[in-house]
VEXFI-794329 format. One record per residue (C-alpha): x, y, z; residue number from 0; residue in three letters. Coordinates in steps of 0.05 Angstrom, whole numbers, plus 5000, padded with zeros to 4 digits. Example, Ala and Ser with C-alpha at 12.3 -4.5 7.8 and 13.67 -1.06 7.14 Angstrom:
SITE      X      Y      Z    nr   rest
SITE   5246   4910   5156     0    ALA
SITE   5273   4979   5143     1    SER
REM end
This chain:
SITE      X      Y      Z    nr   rest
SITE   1655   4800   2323     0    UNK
SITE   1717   4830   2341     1    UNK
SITE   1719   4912   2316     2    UNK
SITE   1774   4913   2255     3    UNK
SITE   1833   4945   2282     4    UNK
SITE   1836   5019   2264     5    UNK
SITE   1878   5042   2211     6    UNK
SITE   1920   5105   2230     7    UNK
SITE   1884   5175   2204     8    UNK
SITE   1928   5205   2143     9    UNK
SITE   1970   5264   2168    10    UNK
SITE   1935   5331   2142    11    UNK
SITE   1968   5361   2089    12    UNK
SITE   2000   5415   2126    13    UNK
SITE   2030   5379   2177    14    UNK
SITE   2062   5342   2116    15    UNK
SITE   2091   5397   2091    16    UNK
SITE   2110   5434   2152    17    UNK
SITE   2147   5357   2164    18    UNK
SITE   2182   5364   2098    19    UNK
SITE   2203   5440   2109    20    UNK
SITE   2233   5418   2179    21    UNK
SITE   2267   5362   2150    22    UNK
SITE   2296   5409   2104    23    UNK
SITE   2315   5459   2153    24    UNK
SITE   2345   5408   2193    25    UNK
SITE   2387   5378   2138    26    UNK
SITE   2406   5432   2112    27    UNK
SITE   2434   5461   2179    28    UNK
SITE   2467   5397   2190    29    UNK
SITE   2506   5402   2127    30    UNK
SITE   2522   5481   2137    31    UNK
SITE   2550   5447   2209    32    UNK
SITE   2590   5395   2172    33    UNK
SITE   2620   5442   2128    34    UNK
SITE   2638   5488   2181    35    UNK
SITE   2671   5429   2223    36    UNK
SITE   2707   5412   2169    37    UNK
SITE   2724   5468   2129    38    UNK
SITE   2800   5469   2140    39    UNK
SITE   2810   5389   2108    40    UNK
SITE   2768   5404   2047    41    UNK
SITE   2831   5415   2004    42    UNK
SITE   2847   5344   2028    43    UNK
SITE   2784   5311   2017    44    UNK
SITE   2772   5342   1947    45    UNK
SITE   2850   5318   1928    46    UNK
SITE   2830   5256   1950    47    UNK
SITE   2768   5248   1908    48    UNK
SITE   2799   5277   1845    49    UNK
SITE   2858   5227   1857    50    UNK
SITE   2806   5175   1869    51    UNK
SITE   2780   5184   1799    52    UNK
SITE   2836   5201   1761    53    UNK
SITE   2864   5133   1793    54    UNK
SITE   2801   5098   1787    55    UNK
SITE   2813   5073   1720    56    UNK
SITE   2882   5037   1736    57    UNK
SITE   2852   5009   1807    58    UNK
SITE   2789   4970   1771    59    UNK
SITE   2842   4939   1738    60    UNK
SITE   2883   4929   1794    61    UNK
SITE   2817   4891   1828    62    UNK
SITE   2805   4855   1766    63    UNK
SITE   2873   4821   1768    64    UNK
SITE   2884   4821   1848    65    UNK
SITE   2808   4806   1874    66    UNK
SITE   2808   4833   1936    67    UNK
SITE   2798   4795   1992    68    UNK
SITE   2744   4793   2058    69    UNK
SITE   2774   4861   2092    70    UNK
SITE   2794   4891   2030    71    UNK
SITE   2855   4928   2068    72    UNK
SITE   2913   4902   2022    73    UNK
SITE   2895   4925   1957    74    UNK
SITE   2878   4998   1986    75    UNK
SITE   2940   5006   2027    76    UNK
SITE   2991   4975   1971    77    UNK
SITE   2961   5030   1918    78    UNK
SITE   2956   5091   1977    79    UNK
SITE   3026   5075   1992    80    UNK
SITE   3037   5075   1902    81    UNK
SITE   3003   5150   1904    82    UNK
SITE   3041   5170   1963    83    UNK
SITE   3112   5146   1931    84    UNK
SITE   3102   5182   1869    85    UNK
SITE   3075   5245   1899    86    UNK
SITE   3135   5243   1939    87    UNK
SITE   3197   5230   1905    88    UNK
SITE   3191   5287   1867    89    UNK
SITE   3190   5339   1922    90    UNK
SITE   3251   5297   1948    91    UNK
SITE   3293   5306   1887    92    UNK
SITE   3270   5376   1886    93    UNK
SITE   3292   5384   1958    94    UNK
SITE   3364   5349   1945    95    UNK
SITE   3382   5394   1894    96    UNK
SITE   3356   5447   1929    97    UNK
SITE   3402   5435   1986    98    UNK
SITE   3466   5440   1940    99    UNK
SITE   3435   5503   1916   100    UNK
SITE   3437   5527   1975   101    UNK
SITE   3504   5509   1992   102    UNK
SITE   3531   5547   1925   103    UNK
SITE   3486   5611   1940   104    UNK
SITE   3533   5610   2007   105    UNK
SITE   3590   5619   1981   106    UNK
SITE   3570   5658   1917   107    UNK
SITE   3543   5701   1983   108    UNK
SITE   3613   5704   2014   109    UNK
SITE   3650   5715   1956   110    UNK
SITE   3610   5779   1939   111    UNK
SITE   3619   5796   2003   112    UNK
SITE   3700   5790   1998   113    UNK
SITE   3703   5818   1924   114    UNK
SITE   3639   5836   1901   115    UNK
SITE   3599   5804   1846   116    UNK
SITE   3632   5794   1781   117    UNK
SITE   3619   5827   1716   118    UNK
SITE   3563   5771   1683   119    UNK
SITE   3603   5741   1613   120    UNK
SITE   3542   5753   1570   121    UNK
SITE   3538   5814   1581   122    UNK
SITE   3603   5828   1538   123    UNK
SITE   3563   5793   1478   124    UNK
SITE   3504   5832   1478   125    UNK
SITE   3491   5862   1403   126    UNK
SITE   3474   5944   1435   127    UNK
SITE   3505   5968   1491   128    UNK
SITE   3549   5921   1509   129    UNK
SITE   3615   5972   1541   130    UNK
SITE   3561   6016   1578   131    UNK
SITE   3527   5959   1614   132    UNK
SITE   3592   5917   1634   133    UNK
SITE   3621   5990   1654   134    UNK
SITE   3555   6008   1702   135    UNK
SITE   3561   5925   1727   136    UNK
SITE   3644   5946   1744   137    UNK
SITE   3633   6012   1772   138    UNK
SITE   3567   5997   1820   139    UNK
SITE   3567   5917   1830   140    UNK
SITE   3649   5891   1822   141    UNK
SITE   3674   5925   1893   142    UNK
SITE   3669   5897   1956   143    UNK
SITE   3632   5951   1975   144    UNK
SITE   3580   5941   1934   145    UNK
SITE   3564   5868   1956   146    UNK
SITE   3563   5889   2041   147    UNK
SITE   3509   5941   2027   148    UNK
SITE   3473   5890   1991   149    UNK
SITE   3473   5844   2040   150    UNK
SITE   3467   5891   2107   151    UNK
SITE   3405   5919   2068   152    UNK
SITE   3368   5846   2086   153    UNK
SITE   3339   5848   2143   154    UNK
SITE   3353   5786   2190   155    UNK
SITE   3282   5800   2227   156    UNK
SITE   3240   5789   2162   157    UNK
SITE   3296   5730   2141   158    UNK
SITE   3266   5697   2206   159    UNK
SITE   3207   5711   2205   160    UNK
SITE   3202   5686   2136   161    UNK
SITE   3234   5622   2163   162    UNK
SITE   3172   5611   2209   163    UNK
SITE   3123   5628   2162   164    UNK
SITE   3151   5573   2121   165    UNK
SITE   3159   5519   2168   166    UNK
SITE   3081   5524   2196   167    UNK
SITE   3061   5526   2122   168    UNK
SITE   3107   5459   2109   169    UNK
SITE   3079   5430   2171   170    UNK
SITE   3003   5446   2143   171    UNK
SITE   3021   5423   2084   172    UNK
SITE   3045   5352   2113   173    UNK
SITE   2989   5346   2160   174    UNK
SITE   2938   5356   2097   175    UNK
SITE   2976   5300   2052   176    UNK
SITE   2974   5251   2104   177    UNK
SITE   2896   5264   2111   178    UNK
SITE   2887   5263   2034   179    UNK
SITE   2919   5194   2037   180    UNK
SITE   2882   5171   2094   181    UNK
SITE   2817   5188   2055   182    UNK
SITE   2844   5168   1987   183    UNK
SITE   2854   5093   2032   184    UNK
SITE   2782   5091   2049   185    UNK
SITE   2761   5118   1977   186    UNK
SITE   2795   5058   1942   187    UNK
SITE   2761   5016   1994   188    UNK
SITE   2697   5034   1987   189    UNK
SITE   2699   5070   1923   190    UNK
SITE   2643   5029   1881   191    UNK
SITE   2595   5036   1937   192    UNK
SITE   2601   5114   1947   193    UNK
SITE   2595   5117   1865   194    UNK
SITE   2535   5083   1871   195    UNK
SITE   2508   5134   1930   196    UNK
SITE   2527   5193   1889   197    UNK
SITE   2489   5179   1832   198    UNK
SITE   2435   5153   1865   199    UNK
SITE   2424   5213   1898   200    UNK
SITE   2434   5254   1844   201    UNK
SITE   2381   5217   1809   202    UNK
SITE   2333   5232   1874   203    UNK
SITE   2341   5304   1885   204    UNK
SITE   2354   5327   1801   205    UNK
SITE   2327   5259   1763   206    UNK
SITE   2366   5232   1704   207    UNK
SITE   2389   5301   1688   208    UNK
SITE   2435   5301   1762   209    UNK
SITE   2461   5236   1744   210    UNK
SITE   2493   5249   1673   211    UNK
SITE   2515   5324   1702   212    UNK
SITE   2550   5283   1753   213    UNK
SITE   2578   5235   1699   214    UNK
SITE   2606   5297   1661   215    UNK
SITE   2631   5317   1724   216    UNK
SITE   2670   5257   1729   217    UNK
SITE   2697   5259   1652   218    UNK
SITE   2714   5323   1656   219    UNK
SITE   2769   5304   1724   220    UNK
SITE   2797   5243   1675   221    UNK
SITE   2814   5295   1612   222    UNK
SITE   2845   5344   1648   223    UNK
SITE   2887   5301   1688   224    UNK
SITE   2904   5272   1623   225    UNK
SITE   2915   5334   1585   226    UNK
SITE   2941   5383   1643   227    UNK
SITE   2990   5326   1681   228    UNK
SITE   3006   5278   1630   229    UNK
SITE   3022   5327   1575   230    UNK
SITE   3057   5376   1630   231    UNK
SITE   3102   5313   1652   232    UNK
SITE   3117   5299   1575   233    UNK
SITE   3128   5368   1571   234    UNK
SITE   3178   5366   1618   235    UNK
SITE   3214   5307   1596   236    UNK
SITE   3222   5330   1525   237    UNK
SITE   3256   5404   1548   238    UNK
SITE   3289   5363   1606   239    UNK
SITE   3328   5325   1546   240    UNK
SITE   3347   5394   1512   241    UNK
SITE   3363   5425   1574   242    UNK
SITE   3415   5366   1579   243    UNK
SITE   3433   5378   1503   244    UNK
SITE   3442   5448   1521   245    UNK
SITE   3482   5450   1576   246    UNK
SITE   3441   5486   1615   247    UNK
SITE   3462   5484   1694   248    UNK
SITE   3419   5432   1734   249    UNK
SITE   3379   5405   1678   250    UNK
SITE   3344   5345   1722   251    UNK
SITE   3314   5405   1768   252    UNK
SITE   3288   5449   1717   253    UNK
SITE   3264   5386   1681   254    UNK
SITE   3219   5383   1743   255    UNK
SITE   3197   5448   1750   256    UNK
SITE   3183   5461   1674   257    UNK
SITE   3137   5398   1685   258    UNK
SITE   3107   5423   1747   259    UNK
SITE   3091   5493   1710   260    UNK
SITE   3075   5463   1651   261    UNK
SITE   3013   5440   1682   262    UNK
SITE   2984   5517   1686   263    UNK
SITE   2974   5543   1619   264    UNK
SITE   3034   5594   1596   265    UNK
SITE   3069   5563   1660   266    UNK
SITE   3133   5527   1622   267    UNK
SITE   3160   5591   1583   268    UNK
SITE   3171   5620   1657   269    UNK
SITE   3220   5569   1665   270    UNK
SITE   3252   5554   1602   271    UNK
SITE   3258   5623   1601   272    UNK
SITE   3303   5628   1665   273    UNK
SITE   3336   5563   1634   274    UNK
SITE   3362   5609   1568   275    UNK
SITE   3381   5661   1602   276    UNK
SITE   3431   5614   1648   277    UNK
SITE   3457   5591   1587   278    UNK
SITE   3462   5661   1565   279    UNK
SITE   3504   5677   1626   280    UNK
SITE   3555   5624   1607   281    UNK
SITE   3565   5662   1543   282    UNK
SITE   3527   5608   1498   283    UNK
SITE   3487   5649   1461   284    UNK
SITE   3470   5594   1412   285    UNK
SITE   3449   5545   1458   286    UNK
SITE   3405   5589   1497   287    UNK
SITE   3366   5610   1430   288    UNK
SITE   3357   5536   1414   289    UNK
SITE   3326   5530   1482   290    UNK
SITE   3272   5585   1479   291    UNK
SITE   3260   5548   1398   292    UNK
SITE   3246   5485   1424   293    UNK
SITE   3206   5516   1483   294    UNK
SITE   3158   5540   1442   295    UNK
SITE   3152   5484   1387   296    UNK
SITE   3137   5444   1451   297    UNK
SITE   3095   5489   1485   298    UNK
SITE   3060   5506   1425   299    UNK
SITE   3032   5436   1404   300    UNK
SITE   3018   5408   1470   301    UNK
SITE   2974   5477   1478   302    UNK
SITE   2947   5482   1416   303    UNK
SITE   2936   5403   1394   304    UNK
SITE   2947   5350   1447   305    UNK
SITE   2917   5386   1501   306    UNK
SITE   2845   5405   1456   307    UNK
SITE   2846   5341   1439   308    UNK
SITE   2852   5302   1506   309    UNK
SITE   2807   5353   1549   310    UNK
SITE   2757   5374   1494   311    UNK
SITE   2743   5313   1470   312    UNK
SITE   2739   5278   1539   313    UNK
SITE   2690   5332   1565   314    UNK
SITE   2657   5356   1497   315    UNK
SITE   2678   5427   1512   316    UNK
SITE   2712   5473   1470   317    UNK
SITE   2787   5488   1486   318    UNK
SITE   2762   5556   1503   319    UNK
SITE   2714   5538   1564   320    UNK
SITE   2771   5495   1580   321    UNK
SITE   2821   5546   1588   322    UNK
SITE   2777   5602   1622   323    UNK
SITE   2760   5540   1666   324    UNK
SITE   2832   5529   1685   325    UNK
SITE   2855   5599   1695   326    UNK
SITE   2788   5622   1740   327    UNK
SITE   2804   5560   1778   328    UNK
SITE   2869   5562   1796   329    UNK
SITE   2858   5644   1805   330    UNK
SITE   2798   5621   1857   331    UNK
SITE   2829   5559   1889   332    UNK
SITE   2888   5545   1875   333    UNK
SITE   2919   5491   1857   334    UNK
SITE   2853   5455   1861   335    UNK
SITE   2829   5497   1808   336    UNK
SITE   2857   5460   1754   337    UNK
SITE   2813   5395   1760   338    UNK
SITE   2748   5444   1796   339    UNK
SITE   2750   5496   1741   340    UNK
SITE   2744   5447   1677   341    UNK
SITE   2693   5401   1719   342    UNK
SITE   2641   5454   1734   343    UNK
SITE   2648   5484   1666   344    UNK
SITE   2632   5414   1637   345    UNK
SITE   2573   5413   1679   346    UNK
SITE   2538   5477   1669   347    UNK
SITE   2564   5475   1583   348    UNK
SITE   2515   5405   1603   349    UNK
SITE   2458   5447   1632   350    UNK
SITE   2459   5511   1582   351    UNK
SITE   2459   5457   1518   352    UNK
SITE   2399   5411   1548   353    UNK
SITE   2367   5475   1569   354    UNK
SITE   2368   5498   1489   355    UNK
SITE   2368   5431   1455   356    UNK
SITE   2321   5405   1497   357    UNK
SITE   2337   5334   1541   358    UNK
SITE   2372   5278   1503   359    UNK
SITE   2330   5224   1478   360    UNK
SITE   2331   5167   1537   361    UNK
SITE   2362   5095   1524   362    UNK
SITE   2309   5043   1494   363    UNK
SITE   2329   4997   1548   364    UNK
SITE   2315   5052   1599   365    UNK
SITE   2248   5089   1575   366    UNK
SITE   2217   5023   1574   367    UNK
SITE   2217   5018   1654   368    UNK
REM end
């Protein structure tokens, strides 16, 4: 009779775990390497995975109606291209009016140059102290004298150098949202698998606890990009309309802006602010007051009710966590912060209350497994 083949001798337990502590070492190094090599398109890739999930909503619809076909390229490109249109035509109506702003700054430039700068009209209405501070304005601003030392005090090597500093940042800038796209492209395309990757291995390395902290995670993206961007644009339609109303001077661009700052909490009274006080300049008093009025009806409910209501209730956190959330995460990353800030706090509100309530009771369907 032939011997049995030999079965292979069981590792001894050491070696097993000196394995599993090299395979740690080396995974871990490999990530540390990763991060390293990619460090500076981070800001892209994390743009692209909060717009992935903010959009992903809207693009399982999109897929429901449109299957997509063998390649899957159309579907991904046609909403990439969506994403990068409205991104964009903002800035480029922001840009347009900023070029005939500059072209009236030039020549408010060389007319205060010629004659000086003109005594302000509202400053003949104010209630106290209205004859000294159009007298000071006459005597130190309203000579041509006083507008060439204003302007020979800038210096032209800081002006250019500026100028520099702000063409490599709008290059960076470009070169980032073209990579954010480019990953958004392949997020879209691949998005259910990578979902299904994530939270498997989030069930691996934490168990069903990783997986719903991941879940959160996600919620928490969706409310705040309803409740900080949808309620900021609203925002900024609503005081666009009473800027119009108004009369305040470019109401289309501060529109824009008041929706842009709206997004940051205590951002839009910054620029309804500057919006009164144009109207103010123009002598309309009245006008300007009912601007700051309906600034802060506005700001006040989408702060204090819509905005609770859409990011609390979305990531079961109280409007408090939510706002500390917001402001240490734009203070530590930026922009980024707004969506970072609100998702971590979801998660570790999600930690701290299983940690004292103990873990939530598991699905019938899933403790019988």
């Amino acid at each position: 009779m032939d011997p049995s083949p030999s079965l292979p001798a069981e590792a001894p337990p050491h070696r097993t775990r000196s394995q599993a502590a090299a395979r740690l070492a080396l995974a871990l190094a490999l990530s540390a390497l990763g991060l390293w090599i990619l460090h500076a398109f981070l800001p892209a890739l994390v743009w692209a995975v909060i717009l992935a999930i903010a959009l992903g909503p809207l693009y399982a619809r999109a897929e429901r109606r449109w299957p997509p076909g063998r390649h899957n390229i159309l579907l991904p490109a046609l909403a990439t291209l969506l994403v990068a249109l409205v991104l964009l035509a903002p800035l480029v109506v922001l840009g347009v009016q900023a070029a005939r702003e500059a072209h009236d700054v030039l020549d408010f430039v060389r007319s205060a140059e010629r004659t000086g700068i003109p005594v302000p009209e509202f400053l003949q209405h104010l209630p106290f102290g209205a004859a000294q501070a159009t007298r000071w304005w006459r005597d130190t601003l309203s000579h041509p004298e006083a507008g060439s030392e204003i302007l020979h005090r800038l210096d032209n090597s800081a002006v250019i150098g500026l100028s520099r500093n702000f063409g490599r940042e709008v290059l960076r800038r470009t070169v980032l949202f073209g990579f954010t796209l480019v990953a958004l492209f392949f997020l879209f395309r691949e998005g259910r698998t990578l979902a299904a990757q994530v939270l498997t291995a989030c069930n691996r390395l934490f168990g069903p606890r990783g997986e719903r902290v991941a879940r959160q995670m996600v919620a928490s993206v969706h409310g705040t990009v309803d409740g900080l961007v949808l309620v900021g644009l609203g925002e900024g339609v609503l005081l666009g309309i009473v800027y119009v109303l108004a009369g305040v001077p470019h109401p289309v661009l501060l529109g824009a802006l008041t929706a842009v700052a709206a997004m940051i909490p205590f951002g839009a009274p910054l620029v309804f602010g500057v919006a009164a006080l144009l109207v103010a300049a123009n002598g309309a008093v009245v006008p300007a007051v009912v601007v700051v009025a309906a600034g802060l009806v506005v700001t006040f409910v989408a702060d204090h009710a819509v905005r609770p209501a859409l990011i609390g209730g979305t990531t079961q956190l109280p409007f408090l966590w939510v706002l500390l959330g917001i402001l240490g995460g734009v203070e530590t990353f930026g922009l980024l912060g707004l969506f970072l800030g609100p998702a971590v706090m979801a998660a570790l509100v999600l930690l701290w209350r299983e940690f004292t309530q103990g873990e939530p009771p598991r699905p019938a369907a899933e403790a019988g497994r």
